[in-house]
C-alpha positions as a Markdown table, in Angstrom:
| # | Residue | x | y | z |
|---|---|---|---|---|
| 1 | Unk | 0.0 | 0.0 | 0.0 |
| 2 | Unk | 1.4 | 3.2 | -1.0 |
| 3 | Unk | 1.9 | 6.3 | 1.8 |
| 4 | Unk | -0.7 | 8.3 | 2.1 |
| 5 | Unk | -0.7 | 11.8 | 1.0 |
| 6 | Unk | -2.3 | 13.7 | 3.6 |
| 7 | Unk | -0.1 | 13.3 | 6.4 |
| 8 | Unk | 2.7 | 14.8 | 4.8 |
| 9 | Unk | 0.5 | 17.5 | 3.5 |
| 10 | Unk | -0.8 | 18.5 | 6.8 |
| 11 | Unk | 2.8 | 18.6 | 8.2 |
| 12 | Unk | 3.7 | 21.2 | 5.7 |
| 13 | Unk | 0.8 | 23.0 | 5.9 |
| 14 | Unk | -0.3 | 23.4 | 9.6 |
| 15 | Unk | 2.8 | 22.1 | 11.4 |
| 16 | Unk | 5.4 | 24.0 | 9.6 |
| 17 | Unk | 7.1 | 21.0 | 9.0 |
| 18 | Unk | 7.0 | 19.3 | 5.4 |
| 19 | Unk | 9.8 | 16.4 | 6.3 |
| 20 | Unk | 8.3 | 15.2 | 9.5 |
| 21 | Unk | 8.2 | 11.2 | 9.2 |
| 22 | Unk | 4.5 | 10.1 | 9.8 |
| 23 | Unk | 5.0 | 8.8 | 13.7 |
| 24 | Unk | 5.8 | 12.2 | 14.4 |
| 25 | Unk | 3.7 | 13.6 | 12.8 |
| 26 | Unk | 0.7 | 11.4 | 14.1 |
| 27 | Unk | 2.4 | 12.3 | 17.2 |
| 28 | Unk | 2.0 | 16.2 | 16.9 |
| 29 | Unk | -1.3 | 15.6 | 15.9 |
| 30 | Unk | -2.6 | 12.9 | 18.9 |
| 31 | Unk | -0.6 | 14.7 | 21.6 |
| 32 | Unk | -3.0 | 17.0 | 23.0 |
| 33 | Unk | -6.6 | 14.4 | 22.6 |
| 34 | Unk | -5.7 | 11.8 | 24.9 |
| 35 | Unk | -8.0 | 10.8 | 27.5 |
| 36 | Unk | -6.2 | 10.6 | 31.1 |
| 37 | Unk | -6.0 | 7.6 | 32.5 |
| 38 | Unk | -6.7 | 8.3 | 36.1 |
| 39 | Unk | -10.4 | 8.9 | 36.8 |
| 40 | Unk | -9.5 | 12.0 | 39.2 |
| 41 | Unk | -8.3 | 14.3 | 36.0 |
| 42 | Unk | -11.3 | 13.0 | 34.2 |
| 43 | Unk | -14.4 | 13.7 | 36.5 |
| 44 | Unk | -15.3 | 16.8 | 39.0 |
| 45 | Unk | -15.9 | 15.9 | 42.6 |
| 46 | Unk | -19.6 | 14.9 | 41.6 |
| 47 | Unk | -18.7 | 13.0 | 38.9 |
| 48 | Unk | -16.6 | 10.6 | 41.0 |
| 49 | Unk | -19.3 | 10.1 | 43.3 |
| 50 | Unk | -21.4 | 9.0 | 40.3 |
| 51 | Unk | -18.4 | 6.7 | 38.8 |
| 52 | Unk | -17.9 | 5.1 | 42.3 |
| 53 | Unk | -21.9 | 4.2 | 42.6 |
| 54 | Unk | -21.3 | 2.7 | 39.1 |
| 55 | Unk | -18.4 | 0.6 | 40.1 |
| 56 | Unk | -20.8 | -0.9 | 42.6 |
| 57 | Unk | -23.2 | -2.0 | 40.6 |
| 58 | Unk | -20.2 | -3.5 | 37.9 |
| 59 | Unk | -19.1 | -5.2 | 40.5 |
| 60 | Unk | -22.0 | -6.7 | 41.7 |
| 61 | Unk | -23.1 | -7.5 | 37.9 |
| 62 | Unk | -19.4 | -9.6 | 37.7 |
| 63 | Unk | -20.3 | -11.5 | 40.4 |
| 64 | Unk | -23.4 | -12.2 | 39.1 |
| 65 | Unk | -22.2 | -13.5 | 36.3 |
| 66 | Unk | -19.3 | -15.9 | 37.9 |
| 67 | Unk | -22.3 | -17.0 | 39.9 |
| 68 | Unk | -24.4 | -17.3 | 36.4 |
| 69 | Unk | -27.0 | -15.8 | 38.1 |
């Protein structure tokens, strides 16, 4: 499969950058949308109450299930 033509395209025209190789360049681009790992930079205060009631009831629906109830 050939290259495709729009990463290095987009390197030259919005990062400045025309010789970038693609992981870089996918890097650039990714760097800033990543979701955090850790639940506490995700959620506000009342969020994590929500998440924590949730985690409850998951765990209570995985029992369930090793009991094949």
């Amino acid at each position: 499969m050939p290259p495709d033509p729009c990463a290095p395209l987009y390197a030259a025209d919005h990062l400045k950058m025309p010789d970038l190789p693609l992981a870089q360049i996918l890097d650039k681009v990714i760097a800033d949308e990543h979701v955090p790992y850790l639940a506490a930079m995700r959620y506000k205060d009342s969020g994590l109450r929500t998440r924590r009631e949730w985690e409850k009831v998951w765990k209570k629906q995985r029992e369930e299930d090793c009991r094949g109830l």
